[in-house]
PDB file as gemmi writes it, atoms N, CA and C in Angstrom:
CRYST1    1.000    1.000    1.000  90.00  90.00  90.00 P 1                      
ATOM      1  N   UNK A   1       4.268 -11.048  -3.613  1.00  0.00           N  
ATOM      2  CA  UNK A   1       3.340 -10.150  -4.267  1.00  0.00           C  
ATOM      3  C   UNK A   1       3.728  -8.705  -3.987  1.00  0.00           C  
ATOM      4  N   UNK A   2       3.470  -7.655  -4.407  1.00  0.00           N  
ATOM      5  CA  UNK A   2       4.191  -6.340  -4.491  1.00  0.00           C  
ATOM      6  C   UNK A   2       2.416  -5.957  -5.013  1.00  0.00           C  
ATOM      7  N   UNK A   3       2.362  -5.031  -3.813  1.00  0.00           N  
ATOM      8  CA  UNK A   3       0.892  -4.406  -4.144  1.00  0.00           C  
ATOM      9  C   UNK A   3       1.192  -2.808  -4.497  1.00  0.00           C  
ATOM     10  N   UNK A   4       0.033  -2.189  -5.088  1.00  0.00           N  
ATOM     11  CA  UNK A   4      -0.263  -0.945  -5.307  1.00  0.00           C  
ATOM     12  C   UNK A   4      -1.686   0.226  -5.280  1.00  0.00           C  
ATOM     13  N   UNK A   5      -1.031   1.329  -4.389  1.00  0.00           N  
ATOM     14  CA  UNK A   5      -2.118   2.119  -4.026  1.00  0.00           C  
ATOM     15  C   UNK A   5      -2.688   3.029  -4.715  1.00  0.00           C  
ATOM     16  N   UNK A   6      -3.435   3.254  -4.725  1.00  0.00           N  
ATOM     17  CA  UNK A   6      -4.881   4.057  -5.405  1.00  0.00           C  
ATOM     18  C   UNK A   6      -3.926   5.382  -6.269  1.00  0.00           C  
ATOM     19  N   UNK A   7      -3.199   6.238  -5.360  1.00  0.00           N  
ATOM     20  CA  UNK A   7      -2.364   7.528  -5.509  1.00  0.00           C  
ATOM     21  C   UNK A   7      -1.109   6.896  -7.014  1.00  0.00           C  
ATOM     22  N   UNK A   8      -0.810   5.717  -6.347  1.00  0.00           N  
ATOM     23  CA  UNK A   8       0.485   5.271  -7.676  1.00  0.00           C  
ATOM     24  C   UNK A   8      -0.503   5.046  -8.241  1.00  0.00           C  
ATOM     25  N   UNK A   9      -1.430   4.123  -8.844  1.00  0.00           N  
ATOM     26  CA  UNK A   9      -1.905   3.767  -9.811  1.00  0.00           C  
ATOM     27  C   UNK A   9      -1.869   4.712 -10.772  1.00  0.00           C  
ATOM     28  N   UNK A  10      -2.731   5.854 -10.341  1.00  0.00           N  
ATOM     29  CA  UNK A  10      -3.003   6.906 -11.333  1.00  0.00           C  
ATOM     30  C   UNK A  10      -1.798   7.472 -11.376  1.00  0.00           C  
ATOM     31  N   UNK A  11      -1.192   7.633 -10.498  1.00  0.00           N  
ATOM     32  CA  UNK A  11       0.623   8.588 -11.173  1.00  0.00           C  
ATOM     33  C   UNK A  11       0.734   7.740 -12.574  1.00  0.00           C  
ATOM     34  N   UNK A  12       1.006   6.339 -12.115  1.00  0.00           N  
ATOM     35  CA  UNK A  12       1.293   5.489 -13.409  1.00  0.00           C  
ATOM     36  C   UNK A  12       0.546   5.479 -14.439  1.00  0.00           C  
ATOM     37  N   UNK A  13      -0.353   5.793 -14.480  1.00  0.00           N  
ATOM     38  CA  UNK A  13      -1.671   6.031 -15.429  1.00  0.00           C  
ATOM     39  C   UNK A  13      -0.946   7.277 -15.988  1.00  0.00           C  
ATOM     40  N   UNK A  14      -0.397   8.065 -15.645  1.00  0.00           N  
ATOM     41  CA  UNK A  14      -0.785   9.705 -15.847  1.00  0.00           C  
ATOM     42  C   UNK A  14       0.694   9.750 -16.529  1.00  0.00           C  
ATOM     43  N   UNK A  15       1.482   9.088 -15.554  1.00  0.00           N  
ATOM     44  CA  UNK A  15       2.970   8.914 -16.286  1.00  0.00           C  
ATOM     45  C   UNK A  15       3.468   8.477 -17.904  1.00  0.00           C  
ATOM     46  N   UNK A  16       2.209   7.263 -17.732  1.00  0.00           N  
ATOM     47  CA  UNK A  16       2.066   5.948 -19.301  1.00  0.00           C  
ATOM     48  C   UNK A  16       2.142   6.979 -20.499  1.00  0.00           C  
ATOM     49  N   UNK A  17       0.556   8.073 -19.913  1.00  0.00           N  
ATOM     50  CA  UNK A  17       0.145   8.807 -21.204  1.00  0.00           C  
ATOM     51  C   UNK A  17       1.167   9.998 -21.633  1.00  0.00           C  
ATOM     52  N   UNK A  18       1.606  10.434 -20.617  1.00  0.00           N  
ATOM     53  CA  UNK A  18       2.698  11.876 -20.474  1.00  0.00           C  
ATOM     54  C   UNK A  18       3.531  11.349 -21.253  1.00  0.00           C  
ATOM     55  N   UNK A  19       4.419  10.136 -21.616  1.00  0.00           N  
ATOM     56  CA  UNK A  19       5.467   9.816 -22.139  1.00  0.00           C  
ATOM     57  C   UNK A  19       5.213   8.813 -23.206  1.00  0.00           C  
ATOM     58  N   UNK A  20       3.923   8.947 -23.579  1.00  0.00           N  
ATOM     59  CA  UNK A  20       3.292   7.804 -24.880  1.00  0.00           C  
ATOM     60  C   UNK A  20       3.315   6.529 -24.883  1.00  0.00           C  
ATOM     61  N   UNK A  21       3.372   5.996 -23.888  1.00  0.00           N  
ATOM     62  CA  UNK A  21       3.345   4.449 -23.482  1.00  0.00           C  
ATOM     63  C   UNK A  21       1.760   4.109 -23.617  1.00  0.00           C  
ATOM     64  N   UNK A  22       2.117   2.739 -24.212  1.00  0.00           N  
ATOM     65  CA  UNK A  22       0.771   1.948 -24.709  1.00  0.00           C  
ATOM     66  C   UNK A  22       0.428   1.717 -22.996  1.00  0.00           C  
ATOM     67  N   UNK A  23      -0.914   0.954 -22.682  1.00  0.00           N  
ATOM     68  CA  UNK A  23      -0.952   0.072 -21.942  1.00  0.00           C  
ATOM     69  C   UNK A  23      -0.448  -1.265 -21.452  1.00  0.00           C  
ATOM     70  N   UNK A  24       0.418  -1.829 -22.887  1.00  0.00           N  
ATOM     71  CA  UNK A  24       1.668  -3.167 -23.329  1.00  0.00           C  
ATOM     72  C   UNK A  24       2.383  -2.865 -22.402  1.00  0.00           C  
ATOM     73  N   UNK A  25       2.636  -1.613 -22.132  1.00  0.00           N  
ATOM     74  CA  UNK A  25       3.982  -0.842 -21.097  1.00  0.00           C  
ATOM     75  C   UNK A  25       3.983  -1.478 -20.196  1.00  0.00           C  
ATOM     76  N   UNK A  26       4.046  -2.389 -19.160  1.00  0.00           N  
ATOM     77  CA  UNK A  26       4.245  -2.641 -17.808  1.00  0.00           C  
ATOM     78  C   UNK A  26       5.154  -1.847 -17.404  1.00  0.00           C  
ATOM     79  N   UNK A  27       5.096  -2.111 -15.749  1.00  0.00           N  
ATOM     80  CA  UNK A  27       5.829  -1.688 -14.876  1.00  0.00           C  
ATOM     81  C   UNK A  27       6.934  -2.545 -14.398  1.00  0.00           C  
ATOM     82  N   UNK A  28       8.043  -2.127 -14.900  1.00  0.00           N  
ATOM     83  CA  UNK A  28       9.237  -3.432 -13.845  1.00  0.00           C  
ATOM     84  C   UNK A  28       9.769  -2.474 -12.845  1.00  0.00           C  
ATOM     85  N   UNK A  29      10.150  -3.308 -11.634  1.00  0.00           N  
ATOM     86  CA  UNK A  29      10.604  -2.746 -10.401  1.00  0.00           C  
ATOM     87  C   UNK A  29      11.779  -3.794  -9.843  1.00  0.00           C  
ATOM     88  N   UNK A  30      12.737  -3.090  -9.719  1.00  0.00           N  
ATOM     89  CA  UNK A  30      13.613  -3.983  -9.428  1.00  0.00           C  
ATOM     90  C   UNK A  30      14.670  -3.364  -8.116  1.00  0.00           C  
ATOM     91  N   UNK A  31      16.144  -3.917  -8.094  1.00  0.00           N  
ATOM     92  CA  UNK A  31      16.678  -3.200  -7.159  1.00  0.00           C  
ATOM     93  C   UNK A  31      18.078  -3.332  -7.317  1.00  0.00           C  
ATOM     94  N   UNK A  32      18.795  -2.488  -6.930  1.00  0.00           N  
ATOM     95  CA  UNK A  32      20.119  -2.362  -7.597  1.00  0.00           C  
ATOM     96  C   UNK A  32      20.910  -2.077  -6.860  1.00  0.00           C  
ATOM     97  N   UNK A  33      22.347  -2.152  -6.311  1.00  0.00           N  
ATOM     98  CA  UNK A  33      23.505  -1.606  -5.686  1.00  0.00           C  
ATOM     99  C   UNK A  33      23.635  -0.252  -5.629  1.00  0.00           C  
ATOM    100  N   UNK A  34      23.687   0.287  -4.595  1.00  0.00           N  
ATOM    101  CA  UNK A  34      23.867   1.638  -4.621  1.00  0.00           C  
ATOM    102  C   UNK A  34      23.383   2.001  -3.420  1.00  0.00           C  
ATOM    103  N   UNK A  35      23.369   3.579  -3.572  1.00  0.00           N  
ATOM    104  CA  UNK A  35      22.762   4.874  -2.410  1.00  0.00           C  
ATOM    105  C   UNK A  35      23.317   4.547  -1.278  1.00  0.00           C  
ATOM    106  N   UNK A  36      22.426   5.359  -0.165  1.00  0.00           N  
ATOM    107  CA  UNK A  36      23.846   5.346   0.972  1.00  0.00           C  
ATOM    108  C   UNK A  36      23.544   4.198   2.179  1.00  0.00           C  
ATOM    109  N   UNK A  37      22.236   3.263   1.445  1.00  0.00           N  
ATOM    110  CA  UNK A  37      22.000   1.998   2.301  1.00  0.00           C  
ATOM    111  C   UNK A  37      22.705   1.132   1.946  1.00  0.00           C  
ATOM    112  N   UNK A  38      23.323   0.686   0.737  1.00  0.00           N  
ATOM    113  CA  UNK A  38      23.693   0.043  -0.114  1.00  0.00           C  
ATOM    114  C   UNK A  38      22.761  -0.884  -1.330  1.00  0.00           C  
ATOM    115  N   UNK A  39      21.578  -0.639  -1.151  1.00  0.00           N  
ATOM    116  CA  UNK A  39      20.137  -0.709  -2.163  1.00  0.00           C  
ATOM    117  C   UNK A  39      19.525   0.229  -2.550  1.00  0.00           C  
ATOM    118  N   UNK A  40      19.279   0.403  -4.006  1.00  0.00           N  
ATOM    119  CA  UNK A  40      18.356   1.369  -4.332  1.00  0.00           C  
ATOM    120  C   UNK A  40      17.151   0.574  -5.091  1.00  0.00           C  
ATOM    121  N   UNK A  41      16.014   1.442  -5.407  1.00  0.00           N  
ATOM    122  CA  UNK A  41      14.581   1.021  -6.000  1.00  0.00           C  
ATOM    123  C   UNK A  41      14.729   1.355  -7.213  1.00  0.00           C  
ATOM    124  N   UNK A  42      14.672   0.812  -8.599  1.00  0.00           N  
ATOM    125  CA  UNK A  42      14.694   1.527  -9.869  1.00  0.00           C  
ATOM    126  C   UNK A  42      13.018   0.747 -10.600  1.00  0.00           C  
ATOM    127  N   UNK A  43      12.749   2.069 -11.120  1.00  0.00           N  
ATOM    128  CA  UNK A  43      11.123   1.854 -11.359  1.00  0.00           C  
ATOM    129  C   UNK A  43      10.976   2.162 -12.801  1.00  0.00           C  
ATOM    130  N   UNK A  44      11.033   1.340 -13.800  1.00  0.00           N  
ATOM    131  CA  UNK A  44      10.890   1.879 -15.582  1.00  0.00           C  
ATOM    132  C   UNK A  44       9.565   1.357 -15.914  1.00  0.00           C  
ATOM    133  N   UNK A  45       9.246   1.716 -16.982  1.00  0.00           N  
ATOM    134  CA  UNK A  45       8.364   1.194 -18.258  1.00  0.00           C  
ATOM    135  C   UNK A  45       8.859   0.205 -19.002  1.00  0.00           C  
ATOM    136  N   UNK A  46       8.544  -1.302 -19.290  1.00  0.00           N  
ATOM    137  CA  UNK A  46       9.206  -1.933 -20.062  1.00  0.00           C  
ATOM    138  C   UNK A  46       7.875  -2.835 -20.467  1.00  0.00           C  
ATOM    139  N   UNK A  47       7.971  -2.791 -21.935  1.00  0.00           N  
ATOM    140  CA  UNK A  47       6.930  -3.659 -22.810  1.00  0.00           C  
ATOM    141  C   UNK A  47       7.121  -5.341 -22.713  1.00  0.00           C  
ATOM    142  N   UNK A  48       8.635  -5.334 -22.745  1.00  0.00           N  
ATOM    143  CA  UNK A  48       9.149  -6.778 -22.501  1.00  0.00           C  
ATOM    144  C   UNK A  48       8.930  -7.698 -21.515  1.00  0.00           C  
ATOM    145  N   UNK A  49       8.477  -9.416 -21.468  1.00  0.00           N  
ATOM    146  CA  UNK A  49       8.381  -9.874 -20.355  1.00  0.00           C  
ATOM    147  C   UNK A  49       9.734 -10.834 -20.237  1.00  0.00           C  
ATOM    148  N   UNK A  50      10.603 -10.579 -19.714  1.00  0.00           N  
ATOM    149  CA  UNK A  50      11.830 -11.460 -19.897  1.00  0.00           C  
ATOM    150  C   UNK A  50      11.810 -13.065 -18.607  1.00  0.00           C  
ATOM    151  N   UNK A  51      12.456 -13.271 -19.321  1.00  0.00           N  
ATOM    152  CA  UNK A  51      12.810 -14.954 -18.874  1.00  0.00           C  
ATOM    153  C   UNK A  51      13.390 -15.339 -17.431  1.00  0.00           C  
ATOM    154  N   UNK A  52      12.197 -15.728 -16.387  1.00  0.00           N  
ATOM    155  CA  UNK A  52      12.566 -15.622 -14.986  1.00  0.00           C  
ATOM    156  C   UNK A  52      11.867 -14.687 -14.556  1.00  0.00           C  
ATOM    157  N   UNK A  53      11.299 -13.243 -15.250  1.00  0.00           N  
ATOM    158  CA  UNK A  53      10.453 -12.326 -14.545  1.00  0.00           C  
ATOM    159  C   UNK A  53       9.158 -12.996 -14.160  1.00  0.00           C  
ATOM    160  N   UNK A  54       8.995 -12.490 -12.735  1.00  0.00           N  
ATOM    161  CA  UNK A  54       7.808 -12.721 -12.431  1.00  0.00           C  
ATOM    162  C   UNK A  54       7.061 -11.643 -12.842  1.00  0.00           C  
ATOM    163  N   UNK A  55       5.113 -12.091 -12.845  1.00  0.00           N  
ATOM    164  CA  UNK A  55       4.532 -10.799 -13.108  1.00  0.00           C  
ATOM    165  C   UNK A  55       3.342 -10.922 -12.277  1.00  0.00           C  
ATOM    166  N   UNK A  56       3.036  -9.758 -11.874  1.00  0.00           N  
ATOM    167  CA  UNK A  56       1.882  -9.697 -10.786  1.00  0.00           C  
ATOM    168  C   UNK A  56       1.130  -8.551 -11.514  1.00  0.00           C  
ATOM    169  N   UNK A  57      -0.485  -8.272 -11.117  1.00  0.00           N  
ATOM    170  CA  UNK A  57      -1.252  -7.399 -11.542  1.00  0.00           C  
ATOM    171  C   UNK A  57      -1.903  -6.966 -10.273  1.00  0.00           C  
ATOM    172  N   UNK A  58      -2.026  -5.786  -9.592  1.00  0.00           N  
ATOM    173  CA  UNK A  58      -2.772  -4.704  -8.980  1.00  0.00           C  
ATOM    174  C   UNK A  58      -3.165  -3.792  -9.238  1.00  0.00           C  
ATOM    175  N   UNK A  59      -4.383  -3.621  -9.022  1.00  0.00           N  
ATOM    176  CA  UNK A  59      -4.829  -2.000  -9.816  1.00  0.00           C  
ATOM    177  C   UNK A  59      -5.130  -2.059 -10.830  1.00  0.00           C  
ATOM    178  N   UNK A  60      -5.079  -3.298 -11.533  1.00  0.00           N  
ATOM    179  CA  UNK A  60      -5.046  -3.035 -13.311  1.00  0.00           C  
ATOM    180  C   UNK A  60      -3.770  -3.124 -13.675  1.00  0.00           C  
ATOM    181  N   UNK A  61      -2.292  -2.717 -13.123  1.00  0.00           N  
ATOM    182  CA  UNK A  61      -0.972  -2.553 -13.367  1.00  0.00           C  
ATOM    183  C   UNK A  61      -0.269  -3.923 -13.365  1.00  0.00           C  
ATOM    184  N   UNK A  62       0.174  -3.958 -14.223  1.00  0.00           N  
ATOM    185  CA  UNK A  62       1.168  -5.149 -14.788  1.00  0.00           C  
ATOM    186  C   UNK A  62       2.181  -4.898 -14.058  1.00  0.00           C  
ATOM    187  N   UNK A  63       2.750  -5.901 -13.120  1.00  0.00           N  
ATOM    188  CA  UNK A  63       4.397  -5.405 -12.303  1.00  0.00           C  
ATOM    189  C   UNK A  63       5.238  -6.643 -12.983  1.00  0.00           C  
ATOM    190  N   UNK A  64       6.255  -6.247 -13.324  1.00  0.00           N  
ATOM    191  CA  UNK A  64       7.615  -7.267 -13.590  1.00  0.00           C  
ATOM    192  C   UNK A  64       8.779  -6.819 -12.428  1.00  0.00           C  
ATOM    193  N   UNK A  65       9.377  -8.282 -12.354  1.00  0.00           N  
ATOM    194  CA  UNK A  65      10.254  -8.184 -11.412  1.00  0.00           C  
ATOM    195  C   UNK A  65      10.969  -9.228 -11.669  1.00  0.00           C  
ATOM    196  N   UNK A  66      12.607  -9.041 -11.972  1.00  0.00           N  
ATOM    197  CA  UNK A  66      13.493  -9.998 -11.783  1.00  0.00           C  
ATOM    198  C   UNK A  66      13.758 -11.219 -10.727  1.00  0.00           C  
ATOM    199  N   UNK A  67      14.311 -12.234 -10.627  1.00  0.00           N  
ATOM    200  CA  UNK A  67      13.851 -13.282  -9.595  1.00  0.00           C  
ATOM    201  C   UNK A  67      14.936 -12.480  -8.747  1.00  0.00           C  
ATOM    202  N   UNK A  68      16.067 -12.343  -9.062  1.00  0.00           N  
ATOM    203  CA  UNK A  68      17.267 -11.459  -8.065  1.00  0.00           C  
ATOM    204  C   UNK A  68      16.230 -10.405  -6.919  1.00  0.00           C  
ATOM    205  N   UNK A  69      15.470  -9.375  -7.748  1.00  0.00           N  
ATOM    206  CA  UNK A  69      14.871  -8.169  -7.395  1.00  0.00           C  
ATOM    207  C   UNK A  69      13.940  -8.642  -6.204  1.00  0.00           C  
ATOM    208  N   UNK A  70      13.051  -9.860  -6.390  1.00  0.00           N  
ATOM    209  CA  UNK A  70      12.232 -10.349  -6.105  1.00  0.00           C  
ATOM    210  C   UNK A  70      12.336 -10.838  -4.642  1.00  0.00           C  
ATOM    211  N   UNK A  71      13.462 -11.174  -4.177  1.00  0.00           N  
ATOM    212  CA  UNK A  71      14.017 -11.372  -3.235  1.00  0.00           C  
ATOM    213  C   UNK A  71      13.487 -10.306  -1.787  1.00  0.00           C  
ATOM    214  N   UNK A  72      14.199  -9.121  -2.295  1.00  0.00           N  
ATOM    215  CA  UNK A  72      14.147  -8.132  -1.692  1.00  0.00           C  
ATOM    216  C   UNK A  72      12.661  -7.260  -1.812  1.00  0.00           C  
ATOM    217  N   UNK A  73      11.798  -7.822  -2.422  1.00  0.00           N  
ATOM    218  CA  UNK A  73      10.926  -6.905  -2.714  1.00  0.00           C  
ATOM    219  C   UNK A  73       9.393  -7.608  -2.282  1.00  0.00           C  
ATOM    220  N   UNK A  74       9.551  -9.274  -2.032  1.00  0.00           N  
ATOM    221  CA  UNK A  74       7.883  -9.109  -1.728  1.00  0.00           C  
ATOM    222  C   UNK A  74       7.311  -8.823  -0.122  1.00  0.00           C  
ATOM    223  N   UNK A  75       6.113  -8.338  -0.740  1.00  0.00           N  
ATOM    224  CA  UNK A  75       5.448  -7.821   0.489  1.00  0.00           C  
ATOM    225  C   UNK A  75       5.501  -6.528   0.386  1.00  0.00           C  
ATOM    226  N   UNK A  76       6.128  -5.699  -0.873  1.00  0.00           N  
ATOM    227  CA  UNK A  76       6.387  -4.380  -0.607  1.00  0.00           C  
ATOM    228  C   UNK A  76       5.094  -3.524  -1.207  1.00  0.00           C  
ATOM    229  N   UNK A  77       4.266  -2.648  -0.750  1.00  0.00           N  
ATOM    230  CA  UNK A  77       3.478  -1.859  -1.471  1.00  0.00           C  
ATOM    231  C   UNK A  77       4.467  -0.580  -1.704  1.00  0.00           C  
ATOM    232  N   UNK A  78       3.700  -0.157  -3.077  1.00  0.00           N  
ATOM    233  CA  UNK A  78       4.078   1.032  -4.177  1.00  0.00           C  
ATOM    234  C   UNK A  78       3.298   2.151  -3.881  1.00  0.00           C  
ATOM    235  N   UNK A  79       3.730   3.307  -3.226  1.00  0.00           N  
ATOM    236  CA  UNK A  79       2.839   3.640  -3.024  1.00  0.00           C  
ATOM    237  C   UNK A  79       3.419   5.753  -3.652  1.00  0.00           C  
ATOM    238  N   UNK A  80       2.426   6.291  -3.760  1.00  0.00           N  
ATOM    239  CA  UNK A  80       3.007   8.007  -4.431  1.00  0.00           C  
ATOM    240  C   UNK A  80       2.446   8.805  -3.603  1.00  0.00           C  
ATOM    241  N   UNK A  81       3.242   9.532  -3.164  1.00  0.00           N  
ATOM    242  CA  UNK A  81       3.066  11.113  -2.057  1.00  0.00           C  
ATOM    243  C   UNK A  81       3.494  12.235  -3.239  1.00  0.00           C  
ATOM    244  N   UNK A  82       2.785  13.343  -2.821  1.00  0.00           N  
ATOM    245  CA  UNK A  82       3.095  14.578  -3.360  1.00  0.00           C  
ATOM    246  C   UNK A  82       2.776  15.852  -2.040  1.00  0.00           C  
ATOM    247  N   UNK A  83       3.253  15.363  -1.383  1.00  0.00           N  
ATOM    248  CA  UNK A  83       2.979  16.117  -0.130  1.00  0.00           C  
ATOM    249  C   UNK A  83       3.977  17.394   0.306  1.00  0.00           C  
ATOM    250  N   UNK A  84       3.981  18.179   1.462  1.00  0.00           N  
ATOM    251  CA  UNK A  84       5.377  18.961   1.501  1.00  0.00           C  
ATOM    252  C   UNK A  84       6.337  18.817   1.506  1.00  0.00           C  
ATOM    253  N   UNK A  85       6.358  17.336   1.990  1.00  0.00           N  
ATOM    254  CA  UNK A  85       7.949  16.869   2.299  1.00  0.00           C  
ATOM    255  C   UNK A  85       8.594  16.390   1.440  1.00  0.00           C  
ATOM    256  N   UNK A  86       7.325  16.297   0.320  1.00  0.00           N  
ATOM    257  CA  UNK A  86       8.296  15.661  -1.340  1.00  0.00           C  
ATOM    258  C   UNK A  86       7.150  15.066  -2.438  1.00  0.00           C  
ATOM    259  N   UNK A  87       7.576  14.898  -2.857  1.00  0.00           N  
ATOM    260  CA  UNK A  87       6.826  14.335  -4.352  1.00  0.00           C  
ATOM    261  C   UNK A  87       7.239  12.598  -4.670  1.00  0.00           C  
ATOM    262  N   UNK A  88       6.913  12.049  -5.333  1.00  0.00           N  
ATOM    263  CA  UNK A  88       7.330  10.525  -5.934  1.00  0.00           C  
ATOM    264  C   UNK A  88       6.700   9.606  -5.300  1.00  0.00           C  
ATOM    265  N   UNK A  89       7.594   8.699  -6.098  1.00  0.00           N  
ATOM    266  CA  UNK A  89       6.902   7.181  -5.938  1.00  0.00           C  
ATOM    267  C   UNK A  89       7.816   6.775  -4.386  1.00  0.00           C  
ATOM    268  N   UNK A  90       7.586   6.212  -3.788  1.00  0.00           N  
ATOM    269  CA  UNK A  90       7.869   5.457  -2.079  1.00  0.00           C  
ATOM    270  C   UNK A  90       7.693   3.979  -2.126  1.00  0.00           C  
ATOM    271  N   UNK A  91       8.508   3.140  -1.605  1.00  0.00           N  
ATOM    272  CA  UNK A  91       7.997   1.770  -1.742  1.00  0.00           C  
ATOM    273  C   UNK A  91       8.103   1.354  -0.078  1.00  0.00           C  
ATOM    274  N   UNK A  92       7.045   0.914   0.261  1.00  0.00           N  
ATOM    275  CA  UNK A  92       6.914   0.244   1.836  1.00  0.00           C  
ATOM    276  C   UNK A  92       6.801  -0.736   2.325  1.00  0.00           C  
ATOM    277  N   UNK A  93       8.265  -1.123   1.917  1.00  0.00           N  
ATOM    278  CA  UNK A  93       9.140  -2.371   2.099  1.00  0.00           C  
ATOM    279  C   UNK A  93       8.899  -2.947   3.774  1.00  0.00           C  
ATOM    280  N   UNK A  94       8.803  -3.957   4.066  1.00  0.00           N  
ATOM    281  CA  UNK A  94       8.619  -4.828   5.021  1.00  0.00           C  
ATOM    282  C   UNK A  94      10.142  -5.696   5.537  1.00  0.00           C  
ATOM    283  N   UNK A  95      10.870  -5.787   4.380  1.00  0.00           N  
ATOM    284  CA  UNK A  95      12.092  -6.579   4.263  1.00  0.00           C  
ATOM    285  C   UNK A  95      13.328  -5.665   4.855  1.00  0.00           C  
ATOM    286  N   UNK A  96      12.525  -4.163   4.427  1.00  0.00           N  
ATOM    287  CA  UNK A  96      13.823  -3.247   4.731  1.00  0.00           C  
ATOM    288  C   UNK A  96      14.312  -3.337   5.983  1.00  0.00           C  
ATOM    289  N   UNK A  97      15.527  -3.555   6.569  1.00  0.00           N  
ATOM    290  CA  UNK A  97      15.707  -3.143   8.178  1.00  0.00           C  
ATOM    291  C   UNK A  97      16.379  -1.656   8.308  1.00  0.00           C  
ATOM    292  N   UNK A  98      16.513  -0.896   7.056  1.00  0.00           N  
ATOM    293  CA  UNK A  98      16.898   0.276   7.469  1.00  0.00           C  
ATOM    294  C   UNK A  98      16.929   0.915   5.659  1.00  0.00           C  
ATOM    295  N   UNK A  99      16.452   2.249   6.109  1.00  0.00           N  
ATOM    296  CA  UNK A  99      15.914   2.986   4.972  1.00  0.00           C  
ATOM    297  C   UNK A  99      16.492   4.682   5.244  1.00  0.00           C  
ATOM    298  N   UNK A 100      16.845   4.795   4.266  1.00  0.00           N  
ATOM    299  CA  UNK A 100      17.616   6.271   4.142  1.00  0.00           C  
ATOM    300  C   UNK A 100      16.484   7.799   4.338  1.00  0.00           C  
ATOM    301  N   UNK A 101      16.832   8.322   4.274  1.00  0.00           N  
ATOM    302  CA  UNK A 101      16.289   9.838   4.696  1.00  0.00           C  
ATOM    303  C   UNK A 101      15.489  10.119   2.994  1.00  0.00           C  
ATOM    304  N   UNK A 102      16.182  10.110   2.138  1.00  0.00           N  
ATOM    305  CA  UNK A 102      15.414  10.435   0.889  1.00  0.00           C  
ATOM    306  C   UNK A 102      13.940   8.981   0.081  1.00  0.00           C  
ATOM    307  N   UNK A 103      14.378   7.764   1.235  1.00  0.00           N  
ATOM    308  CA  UNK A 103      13.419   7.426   0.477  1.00  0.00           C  
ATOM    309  C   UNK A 103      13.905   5.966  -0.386  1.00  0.00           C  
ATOM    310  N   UNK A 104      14.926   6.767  -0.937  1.00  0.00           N  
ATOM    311  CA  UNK A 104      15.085   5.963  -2.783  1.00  0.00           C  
ATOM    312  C   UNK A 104      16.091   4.782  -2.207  1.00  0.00           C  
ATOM    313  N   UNK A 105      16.782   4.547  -1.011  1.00  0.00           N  
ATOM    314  CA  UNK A 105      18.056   3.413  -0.678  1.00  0.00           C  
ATOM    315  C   UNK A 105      17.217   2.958   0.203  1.00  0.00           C  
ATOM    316  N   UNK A 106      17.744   1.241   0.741  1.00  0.00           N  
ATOM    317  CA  UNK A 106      17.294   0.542   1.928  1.00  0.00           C  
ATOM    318  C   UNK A 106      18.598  -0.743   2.265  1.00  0.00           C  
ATOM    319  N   UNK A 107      18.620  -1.305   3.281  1.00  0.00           N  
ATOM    320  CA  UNK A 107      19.308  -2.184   3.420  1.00  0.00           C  
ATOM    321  C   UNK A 107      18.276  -3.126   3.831  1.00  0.00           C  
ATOM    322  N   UNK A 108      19.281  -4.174   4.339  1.00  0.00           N  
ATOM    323  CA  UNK A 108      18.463  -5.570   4.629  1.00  0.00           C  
ATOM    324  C   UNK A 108      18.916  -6.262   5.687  1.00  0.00           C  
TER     325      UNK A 108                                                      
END                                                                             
């Protein structure tokens, strides 16, 4: 399960309307090769429910997630800071054993 906090919800709310996304829009979250952990977090809008995605609802928010992604990702809450030290979305991964300085990479 991949939960979400009060602060993302409404980013995502606020995000949907800023860029004309229906409510159809879900959220997929997945994870990809890269950054300087060797994992990164990639977070889109996608209307589509594809074949093997799982889907979970928090908040009202539709989450999709690849079974690959899925791996690495449950237990993780979604969560959005806009604080001094930065702005965005943060994910507070449980799986991670090591997480980069900006946030956006993790290893395992």
């Amino acid at each position: 399960m991949i939960k979400i906090t009060d602060k993302a919800r409404n980013k995502i709310s606020a995000l949907r309307e800023e860029e004309g996304h229906s409510n159809s829009h879900n959220v997929r979250v997945a994870v990809r090769g890269g950054g300087c952990s060797g994992l990164m977090y990639d977070l889109e809008f996608d209307s589509q429910i594809k074949d093997g995605d799982q889907v979970y609802e928090d908040q009202g928010v539709k989450i999709l997630v690849d079974k690959r992604s899925l791996l690495y990702l449950l237990g993780t809450t979604l969560d959005f800071t806009d604080g001094l030290n930065g702005k965005g979305f943060q994910f507070i991964n449980p799986n991670a054993s090591r997480t980069c300085g900006c946030g956006e990479s993790f290893s395992v």
